[in-house]
C-alpha positions in Angstrom: 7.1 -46.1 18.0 6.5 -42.9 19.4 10.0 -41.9 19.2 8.9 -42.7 15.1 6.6 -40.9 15.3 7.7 -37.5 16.9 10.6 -38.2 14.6 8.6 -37.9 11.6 6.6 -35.4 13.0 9.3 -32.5 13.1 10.7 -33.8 10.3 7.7 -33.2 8.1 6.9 -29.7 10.7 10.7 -27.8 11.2 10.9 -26.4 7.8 7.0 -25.1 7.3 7.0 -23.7 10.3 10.4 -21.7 10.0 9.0 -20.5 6.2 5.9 -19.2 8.0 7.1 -17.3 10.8 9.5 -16.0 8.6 7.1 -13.5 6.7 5.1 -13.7 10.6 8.2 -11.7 11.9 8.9 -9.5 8.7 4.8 -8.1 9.4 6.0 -6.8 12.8 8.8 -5.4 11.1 6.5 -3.7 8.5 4.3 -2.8 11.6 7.0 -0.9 13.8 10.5 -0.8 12.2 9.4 3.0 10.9 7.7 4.2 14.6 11.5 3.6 16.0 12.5 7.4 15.0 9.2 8.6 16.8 9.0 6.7 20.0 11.0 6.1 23.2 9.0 3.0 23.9 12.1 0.3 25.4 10.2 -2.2 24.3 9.0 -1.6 20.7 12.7 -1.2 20.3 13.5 -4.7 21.8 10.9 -6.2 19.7 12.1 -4.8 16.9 15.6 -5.8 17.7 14.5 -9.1 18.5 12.4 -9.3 14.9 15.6 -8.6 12.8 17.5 -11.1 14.5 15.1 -13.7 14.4 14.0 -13.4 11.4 17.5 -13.8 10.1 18.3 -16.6 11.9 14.8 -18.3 10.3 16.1 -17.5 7.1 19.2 -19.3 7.3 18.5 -22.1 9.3 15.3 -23.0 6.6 17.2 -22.4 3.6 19.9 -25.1 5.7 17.1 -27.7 6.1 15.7 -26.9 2.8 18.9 -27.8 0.9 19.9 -30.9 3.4 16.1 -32.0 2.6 16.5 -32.1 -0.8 20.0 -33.2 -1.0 18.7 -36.3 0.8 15.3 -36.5 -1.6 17.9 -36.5 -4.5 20.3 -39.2 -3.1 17.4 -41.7 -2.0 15.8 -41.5 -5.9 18.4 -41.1 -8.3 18.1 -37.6 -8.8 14.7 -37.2 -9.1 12.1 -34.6 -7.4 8.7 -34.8 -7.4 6.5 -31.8 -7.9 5.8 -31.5 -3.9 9.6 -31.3 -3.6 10.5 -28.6 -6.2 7.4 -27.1 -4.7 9.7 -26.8 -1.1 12.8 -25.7 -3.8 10.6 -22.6 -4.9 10.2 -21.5 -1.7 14.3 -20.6 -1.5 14.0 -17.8 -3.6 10.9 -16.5 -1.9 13.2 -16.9 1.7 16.2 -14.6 0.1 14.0 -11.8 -0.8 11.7 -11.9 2.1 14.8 -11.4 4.8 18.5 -11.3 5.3 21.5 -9.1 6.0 24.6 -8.1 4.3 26.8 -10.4 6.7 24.6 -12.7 5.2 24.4 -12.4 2.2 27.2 -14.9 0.0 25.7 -17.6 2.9 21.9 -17.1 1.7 22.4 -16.1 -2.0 24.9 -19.4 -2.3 22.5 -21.5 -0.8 19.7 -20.1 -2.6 21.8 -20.8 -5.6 22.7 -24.3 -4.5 19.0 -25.0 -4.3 17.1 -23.9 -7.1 20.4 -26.1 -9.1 19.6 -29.2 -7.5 16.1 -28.9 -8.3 16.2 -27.7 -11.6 13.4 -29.6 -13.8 13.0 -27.1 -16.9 9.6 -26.5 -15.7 7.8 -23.2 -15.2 8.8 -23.6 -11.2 12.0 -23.8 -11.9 11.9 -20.2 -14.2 10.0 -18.3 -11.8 12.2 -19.6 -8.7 15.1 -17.7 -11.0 13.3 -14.9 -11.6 12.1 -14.6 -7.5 16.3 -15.4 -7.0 17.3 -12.6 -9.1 15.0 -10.4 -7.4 16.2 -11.5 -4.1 19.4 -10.8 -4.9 18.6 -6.7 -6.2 16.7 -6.5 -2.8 19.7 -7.8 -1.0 22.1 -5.7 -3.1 19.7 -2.8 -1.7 20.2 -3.3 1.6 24.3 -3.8 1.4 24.4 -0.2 -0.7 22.5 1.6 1.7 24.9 0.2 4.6 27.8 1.0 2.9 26.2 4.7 1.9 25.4 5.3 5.3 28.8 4.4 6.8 30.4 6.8 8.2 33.8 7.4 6.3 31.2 7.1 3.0 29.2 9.7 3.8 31.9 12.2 5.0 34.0 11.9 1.7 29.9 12.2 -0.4 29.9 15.6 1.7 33.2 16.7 1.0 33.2 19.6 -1.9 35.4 19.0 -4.9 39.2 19.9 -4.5 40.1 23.6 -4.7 43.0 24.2 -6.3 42.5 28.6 -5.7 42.6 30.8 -8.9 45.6 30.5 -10.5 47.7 33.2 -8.7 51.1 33.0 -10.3 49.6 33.8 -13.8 47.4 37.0 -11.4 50.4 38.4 -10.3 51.9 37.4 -13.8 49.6 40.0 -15.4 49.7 42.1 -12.5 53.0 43.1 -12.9 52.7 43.3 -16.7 50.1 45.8 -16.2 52.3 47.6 -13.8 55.2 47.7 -16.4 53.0 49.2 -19.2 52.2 52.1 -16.9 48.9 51.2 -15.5 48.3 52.3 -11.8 46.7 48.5 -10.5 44.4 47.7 -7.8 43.2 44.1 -6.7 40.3 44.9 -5.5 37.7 42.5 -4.0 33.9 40.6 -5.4 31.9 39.6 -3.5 30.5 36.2 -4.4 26.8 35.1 -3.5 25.2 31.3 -2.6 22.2 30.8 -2.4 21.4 27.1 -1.0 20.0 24.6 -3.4 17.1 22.7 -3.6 14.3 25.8 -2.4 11.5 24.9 -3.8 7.7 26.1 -5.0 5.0 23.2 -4.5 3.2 23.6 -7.2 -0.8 24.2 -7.1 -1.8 22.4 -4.3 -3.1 24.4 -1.6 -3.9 21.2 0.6 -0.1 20.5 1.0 1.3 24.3 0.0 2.5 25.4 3.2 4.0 22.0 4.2 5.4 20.6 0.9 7.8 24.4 1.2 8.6 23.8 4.5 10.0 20.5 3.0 11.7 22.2 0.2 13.5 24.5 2.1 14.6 22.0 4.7 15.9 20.3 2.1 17.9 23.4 0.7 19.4 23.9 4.2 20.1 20.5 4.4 21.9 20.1 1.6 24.3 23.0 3.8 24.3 21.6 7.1 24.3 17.7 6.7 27.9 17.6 6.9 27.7 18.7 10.5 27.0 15.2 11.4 30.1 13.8 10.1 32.2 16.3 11.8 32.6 19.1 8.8 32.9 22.0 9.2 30.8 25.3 6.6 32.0 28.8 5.6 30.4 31.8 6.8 28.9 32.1 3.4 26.3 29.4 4.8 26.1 30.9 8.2 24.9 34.3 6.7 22.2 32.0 3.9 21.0 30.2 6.9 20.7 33.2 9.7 19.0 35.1 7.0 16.4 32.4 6.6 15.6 31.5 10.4 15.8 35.3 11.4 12.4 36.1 10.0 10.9 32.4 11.2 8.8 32.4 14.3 9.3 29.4 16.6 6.8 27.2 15.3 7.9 27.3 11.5 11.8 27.4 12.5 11.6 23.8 14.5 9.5 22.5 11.7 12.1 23.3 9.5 14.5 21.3 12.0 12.2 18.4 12.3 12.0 18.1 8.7 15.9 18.2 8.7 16.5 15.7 10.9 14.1 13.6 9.7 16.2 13.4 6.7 19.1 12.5 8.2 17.6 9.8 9.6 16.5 8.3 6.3 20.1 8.6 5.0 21.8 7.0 8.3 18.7 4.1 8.9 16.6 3.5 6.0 17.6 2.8 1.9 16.7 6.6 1.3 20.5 7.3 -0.5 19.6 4.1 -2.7 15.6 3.6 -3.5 15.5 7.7 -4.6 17.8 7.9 -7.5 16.7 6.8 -11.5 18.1 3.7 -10.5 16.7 3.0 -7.3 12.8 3.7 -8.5 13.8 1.6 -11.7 14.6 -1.5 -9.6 12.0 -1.1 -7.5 9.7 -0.8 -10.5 11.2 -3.8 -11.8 11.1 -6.0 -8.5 7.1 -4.8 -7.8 5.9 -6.2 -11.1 8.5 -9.5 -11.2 6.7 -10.6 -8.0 3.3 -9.7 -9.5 3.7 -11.5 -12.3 5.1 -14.3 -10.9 2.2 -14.6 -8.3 0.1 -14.4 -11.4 2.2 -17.5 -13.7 2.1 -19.5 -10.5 -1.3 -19.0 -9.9 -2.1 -20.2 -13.8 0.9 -23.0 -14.0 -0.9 -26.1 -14.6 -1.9 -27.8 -11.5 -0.2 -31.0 -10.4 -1.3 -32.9 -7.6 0.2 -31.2 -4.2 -0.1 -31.1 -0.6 -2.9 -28.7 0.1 -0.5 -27.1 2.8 2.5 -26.7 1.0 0.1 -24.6 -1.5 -1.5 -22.7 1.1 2.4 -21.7 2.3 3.4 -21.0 -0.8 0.8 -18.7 -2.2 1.3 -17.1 1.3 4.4 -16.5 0.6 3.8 -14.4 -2.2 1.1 -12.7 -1.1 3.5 -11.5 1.6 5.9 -10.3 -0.9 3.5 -8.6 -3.4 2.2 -6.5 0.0 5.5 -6.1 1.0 6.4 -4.5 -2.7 3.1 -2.4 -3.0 3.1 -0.8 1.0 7.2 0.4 0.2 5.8 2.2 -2.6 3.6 3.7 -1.0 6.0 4.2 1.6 8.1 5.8 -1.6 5.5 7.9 -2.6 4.0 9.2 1.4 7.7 10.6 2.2 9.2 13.9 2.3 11.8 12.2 -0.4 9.0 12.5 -3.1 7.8 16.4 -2.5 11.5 16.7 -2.8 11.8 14.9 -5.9 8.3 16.3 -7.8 9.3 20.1 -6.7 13.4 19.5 -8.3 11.7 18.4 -11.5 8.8 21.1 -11.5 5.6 18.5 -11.4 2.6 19.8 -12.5 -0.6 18.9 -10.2 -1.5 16.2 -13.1 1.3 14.1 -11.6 0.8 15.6 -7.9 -2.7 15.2 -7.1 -2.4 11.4 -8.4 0.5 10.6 -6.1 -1.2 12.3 -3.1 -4.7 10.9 -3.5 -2.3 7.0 -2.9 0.0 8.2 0.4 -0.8 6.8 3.3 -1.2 9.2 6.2 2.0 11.0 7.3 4.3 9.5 10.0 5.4 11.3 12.5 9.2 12.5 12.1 9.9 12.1 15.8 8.8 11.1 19.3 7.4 15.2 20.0 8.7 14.2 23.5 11.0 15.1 26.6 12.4 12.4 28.7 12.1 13.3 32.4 14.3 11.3 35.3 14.1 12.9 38.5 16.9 12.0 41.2 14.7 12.3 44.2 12.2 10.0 42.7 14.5 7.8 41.6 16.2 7.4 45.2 13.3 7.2 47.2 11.8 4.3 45.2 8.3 5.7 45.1 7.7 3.7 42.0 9.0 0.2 43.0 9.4 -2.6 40.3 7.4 -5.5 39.7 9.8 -8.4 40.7 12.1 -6.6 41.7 13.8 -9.7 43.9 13.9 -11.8 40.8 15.5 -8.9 38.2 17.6 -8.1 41.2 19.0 -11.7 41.0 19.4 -11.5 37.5 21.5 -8.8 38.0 19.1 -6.3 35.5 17.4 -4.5 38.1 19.4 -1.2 37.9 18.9 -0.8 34.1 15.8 -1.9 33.9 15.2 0.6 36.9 16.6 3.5 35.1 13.9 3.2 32.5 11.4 2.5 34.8 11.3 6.0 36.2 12.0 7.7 33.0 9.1 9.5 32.2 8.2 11.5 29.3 6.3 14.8 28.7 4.8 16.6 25.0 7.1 18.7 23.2 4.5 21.9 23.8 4.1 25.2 22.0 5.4 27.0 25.0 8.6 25.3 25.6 9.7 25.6 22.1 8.5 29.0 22.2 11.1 29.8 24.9 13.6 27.9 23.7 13.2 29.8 20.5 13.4 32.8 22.0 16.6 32.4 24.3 18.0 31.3 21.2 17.3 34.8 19.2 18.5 36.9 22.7 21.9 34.7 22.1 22.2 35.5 18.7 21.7 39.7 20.1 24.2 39.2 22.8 26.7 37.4 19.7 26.3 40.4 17.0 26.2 43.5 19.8 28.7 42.3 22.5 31.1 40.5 20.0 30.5 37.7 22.3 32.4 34.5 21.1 30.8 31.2 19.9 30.5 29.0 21.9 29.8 30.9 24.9 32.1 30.1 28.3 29.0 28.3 30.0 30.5 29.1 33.6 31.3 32.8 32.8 27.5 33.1 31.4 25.6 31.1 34.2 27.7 33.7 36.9 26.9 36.5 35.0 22.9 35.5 35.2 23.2 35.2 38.9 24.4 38.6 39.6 22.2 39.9 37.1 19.8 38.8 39.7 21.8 39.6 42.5 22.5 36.0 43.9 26.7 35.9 44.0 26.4 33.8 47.0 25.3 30.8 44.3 27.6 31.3 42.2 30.5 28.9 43.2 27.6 26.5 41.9 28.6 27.2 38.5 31.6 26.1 39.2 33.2 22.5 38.3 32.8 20.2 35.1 29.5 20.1 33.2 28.0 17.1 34.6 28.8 18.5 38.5 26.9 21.7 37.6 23.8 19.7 36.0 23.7 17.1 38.8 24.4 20.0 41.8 21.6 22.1 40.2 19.0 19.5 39.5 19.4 18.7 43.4 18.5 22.1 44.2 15.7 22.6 41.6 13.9 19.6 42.8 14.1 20.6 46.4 12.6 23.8 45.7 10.0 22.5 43.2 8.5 20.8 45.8 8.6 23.8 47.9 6.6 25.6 45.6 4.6 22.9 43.3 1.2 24.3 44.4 2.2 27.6 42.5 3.1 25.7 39.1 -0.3 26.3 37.2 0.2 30.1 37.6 3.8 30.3 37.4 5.4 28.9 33.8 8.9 29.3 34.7 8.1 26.7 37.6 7.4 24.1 35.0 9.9 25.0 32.1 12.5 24.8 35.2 11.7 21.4 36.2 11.0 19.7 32.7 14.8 21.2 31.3 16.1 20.2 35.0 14.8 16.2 34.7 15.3 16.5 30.9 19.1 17.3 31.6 19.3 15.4 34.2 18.1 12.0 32.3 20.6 12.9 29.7 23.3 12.7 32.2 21.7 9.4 33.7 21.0 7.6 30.5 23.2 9.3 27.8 26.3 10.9 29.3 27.7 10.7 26.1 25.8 13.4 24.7 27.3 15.6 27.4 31.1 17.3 27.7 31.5 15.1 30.9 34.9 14.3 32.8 34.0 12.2 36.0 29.9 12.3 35.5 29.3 8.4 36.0 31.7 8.1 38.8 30.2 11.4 40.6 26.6 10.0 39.9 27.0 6.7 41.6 28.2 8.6 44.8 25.6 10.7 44.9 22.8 8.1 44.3 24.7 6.4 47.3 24.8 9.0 49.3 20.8 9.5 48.6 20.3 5.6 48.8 22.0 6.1 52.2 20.3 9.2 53.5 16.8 8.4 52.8 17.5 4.5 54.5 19.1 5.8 57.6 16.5 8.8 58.2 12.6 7.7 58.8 9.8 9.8 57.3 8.0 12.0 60.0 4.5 10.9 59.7 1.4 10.4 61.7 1.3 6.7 61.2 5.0 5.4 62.4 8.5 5.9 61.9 8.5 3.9 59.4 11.3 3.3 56.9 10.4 4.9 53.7 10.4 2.0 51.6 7.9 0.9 54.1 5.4 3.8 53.8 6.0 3.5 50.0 4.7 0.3 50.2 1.4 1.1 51.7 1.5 4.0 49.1 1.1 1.8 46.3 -2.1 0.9 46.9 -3.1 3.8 46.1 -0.9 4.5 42.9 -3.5 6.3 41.1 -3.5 9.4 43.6 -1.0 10.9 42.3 -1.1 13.6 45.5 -0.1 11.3 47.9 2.6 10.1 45.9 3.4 14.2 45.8 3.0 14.1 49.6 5.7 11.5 50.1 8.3 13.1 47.6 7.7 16.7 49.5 8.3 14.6 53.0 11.5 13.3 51.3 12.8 16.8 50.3 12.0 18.4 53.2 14.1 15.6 55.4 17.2 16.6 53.3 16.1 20.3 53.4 16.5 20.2 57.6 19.9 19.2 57.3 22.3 22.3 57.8 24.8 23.4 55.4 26.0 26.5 56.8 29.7 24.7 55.8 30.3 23.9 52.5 29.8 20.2 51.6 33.5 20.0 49.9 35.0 21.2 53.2 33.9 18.6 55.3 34.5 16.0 52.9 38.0 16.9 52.4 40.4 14.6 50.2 38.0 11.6 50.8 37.0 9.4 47.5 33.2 10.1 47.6 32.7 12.7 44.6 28.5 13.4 46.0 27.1 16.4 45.3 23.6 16.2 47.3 24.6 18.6 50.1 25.6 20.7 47.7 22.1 21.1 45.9 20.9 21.2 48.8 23.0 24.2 50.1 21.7 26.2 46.8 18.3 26.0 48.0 19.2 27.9 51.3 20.7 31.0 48.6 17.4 31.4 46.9 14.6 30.8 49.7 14.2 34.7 50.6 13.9 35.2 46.9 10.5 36.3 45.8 8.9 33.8 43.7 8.8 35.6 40.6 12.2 36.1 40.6 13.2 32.7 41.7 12.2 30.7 39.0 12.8 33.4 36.1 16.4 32.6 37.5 16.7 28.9 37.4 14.3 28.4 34.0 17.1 30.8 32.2 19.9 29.1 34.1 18.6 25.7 32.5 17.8 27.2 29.3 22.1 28.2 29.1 23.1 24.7 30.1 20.9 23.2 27.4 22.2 25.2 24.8 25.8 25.1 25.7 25.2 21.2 26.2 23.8 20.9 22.9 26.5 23.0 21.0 28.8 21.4 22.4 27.3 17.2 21.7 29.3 15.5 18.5 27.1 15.4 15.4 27.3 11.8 15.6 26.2 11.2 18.6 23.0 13.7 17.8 22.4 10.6 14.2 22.6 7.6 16.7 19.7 9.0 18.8 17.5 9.7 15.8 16.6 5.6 15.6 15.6 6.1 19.3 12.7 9.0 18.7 15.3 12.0 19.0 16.2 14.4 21.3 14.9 17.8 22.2 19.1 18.4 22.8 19.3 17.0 18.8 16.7 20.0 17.4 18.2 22.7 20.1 21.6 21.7 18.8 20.8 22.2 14.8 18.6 25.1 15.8 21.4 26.9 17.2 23.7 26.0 14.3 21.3 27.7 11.9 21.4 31.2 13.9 25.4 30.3 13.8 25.4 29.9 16.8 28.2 27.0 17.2 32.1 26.8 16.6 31.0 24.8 12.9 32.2 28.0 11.3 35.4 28.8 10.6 35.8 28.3 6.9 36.1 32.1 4.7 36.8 31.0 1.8 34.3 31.7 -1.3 33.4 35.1 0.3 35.6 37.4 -2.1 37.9 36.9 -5.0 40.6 39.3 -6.5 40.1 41.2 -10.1 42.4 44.2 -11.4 41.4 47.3 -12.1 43.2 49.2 -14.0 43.6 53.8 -13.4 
């Protein structure tokens, strides 16, 4: 009996409860699918993950049941459905357009198909589950477009210009020589031919969004220039001279606004239906799927009312109401983006139709994080943050990921940082136009040439070696000597622009090596962790309590977490044991032909170069050595691998890297043509 029981309880409870998580998991999808761009967060990203995957899965499995349900329903009466059953048959439509993927989609749509057939009674159910079907099926044909739009051979041949045959220069040289033969002395002498980029804008009357809705339309101009950088393209120097002519007279907060704006574009195009839903026929569909749903909410709600189980209703009215939410927050979605200043300045909207529109958006999201990831090698290999569980993730075998992100901190994208960053940018574009300097610069040539600007040639085998060796050797020695001099931070700024470009780099290398021109980077950061891992479990602490092992101490530290100066205490004991090691001899000399690529002892012989350096000097040295590597990593990143991190909340690398583009500042330009063409003139 209870076997009966149970067995008629899931029966009558697997399919309601897949139809109402269904729109349960879609809500957190409405909630924080669009705060991925903006936010680092592992795990809204997991849940978000998680939500597409699930909800798909509920999808299909329902519309499974549903059909074997009612295939069985039909079998055991001849054919016939009662009104609680083609209730259950309406819900197939309302599944299709609440969820699904392209993959998907001949599975869903068939079986959506398959359902409302089989329960077809010629009554008004049946005509609104059509009408819900067909809309389903624009809503999936959405989401397959904007895939295929945003794929990456797509988009390269959308950004391609139109073939150029050249002017036609046999019939030039044609009349040329006739010219030539009547007696004319001929010259083919040069014009010069101007662009100017498209899609500049006024914002109409306004003045509450003046100043941003122009920032918009001129991001959208440059845009229109310098999206083909992500797909590997390359511009003519026509654009370079547009687009260094705009940023030259920008100061650093309007110029990185502009770049935010950019990039928030291209993350539209790449991850969101922007290419599809903001086109004639993209707002007409949508108009056209809004006010189906609302109309069938409405005919449902005034069908006549046959007798039905209260809480198949109750699902079923909640099912639409999900829906008609779902409809109305995307357009306001439509109508709160950058898309629509776009679209109202191109077609010259007069405030009748602006002040409407902006009176309905919902408050603007931010375009990204506004953050810089910090990982710090000494705090990472001292374990002064220990995981929770760490003996059960370590026998899961996900304690060194989950580790990784554990001590990946994050700090505000300031005014001064970008203000510095801004300006080393404009003193590269000086050094380009005066010394004829080439683009990109030769990063070790530049970083020696800093150090004996400021007389330190003994550091300057440092800037020797692939990219990642220079980063990893360097962030050694800036950490060592941060701690050396932390207390001076608050009145010293190149202290702290030194160590946030040092961990920022640093976590780039740790967590995204692909972003960086790297050769043997993983395999020479695993040695030196295990050379740190090592050092610091073989050496004890020199404290007043014991000899304790570090981990030990940390331990006791712990209980105390929220002191952050002890925790500061412990990491200045740590670099102070690996300062008192000697390193008269060079690191690579002792080591020899042996496997182990480390570089710690080589940070740490830096440190001895700069520690009779006055202060001042010091970090002026090390925040502009940081400031080169960043630039020189970012110029040289793949535009692609720049899109993929705009889903994750961006990258301060991302807005350096289209920031220098703008000044011209990258090898993108090497294009001429369209700067003169040839006409006679006749003496």
């Amino acid at each position: 009996m209870k076997e009966r029981s149970w067995g008629k309880f899931w029966n009558f409870w697997e399919l309601r409860a897949m139809v109402v998580l269904t729109p349960a998991v879609q809500i957190l999808l409405i909630l924080f699918g669009h705060k991925r761009k903006s936010s680092h967060n592992l795990m809204l990203r997991i849940v978000v993950w998680s939500s597409y995957l699930t909800s798909d899965s509920f999808t299909t499995v329902a519309l499974g049941v549903l059909s074997n349900k009612l295939a069985q329903v039909r079998e055991k009466t001849g054919g016939h459905l009662d009104i609680n059953d083609q209730l259950l048959a309406f819900w197939s439509p309302l599944l299709l357009l609440l969820f699904g993927h392209c993959l998907s989609l001949a599975v869903q749509t068939s079986a959506t198909a398959y359902i409302i057939f089989i329960a077809w009674t010629n009554t008004c159910l049946s005509y609104l589950s059509s009408v819900m079907a067909l809309v389903g099926f624009i809503k999936y044909g959405e989401r397959v477009c904007a895939l295929w739009m945003a794929s990456h051979d797509k988009l390269k041949r959308s950004m391609l210009p139109p073939p150029d045959p050249s002017p036609n220069y046999p019939r030039f040289m044609e009349e040329y020589t006739l010219k030539q033969d009547e007696g004319y002395y001929v010259v083919a002498d040069k014009v010069i031919e101007d662009q100017v980029p498209e899609g500049v804008c006024s914002s109409g009357d306004d003045p509450s969004s003046a100043i941003d809705s122009q920032d918009i339309g001129k991001a959208y101009g440059l845009l229109q220039m310098f999206k083909c950088l992500f797909v590997e393209l390359i511009l003519s120097h026509d654009e370079k001279n547009i687009s260094k002519s705009i940023f030259k007279v920008m100061d650093y907060e309007k110029a990185f606004r502009i770049v935010e704006i950019e990039l928030g574009f291209i993350d539209d195009m790449l991850h969101t239906k922007a290419m599809v839903l903001y086109t004639k026929q993209g707002l007409s569909l949508r108009m056209f799927t809004f006010s189906s749903t609302l109309l069938v909410l409405v005919l449902f709600s005034l069908a006549e009312k046959s007798p039905r189980r209260k809480f198949d209703l109750f699902i079923t009215y909640l099912l639409l109401a999900v829906i008609v939410f779902f409809e109305t927050y995307s357009i306001l979605m439509l109508v709160s983006s950058d898309w629509s200043d776009v679209w109202l300045c191109k077609r010259n909207k007069s405030s009748a139709l602006r002040r409407p529109v902006i009176s309905v958006r919902l408050p603007r999201q931010p375009r990204w994080s506004h953050s810089i990831a910090q990982f710090s090698l000494l705090s990472f290999c001292t374990k002064e943050r220990p995981l929770v569980c760490h003996n059960m993730l370590e026998f899961l075998k996900i304690n060194k990921d989950l580790e990784k992100y554990h001590y990946t901190l994050h700090e505000d994208m300031s005014g001064k940082i970008r203000k510095w960053i801004f300006g080393h940018v404009e003193e590269e574009l000086r050094n380009v136009e005066e010394k004829h300097m080439s683009v990109p610069m030769d990063i070790q040539k530049s970083l020696a040439q800093l150090l004996d600007d400021y007389h330190i040639p003994l550091a300057k085998w440092g800037t020797e070696g692939d990219l990642d060796q220079v980063v990893l050797t360097w962030h050694i020695a800036t950490e060592l000597l941060y701690y050396s001099d932390q207390e001076r931070e608050s009145v010293n700024n190149n202290i702290w622009v030194s160590k946030l470009l040092s961990r920022y780099m640093f976590y780039l290398l740790v967590m995204y090596p692909s972003m960086l021109p790297s050769v043997i980077g993983e395999i020479r950061l695993r040695d030196t962790f295990a050379e740190a891992f090592k050092f610091f479990k073989d050496h004890r602490i020199p404290n007043s309590e014991s000899n304790r092992e570090p981990h030990q101490w940390i331990k006791n530290l712990v209980i105390n977490r929220g002191k952050r100066n002890e925790m500061n205490l412990y990491l200045r004991q740590a670099s102070k044991m690996l300062l008192r090691v000697r390193t008269e001899v060079r690191p690579t000399q002792v080591k020899g032909g042996k496997k182990s690529k480390s570089v710690l002892f080589d940070g740490c012989s830096i440190v001895a170069v700069f520690e009779e350096m006055k202060v001042g000097m010091k970090w002026e040295t090390i925040a502009k050595f940081w400031t080169k590597i960043l630039m020189y990593a970012a110029s040289q990143c793949r535009g692609d691998s720049h899109a993929r991190q705009l889903r994750r909340g961006g990258e301060l690398l991302t807005h350096v890297w289209l920031l220098m583009a703008h000044f011209g500042l990258t090898d993108h330009f090497k294009m001429t043509q369209g700067q003169a063409i040839a006409q006679l003139i006749l003496r």
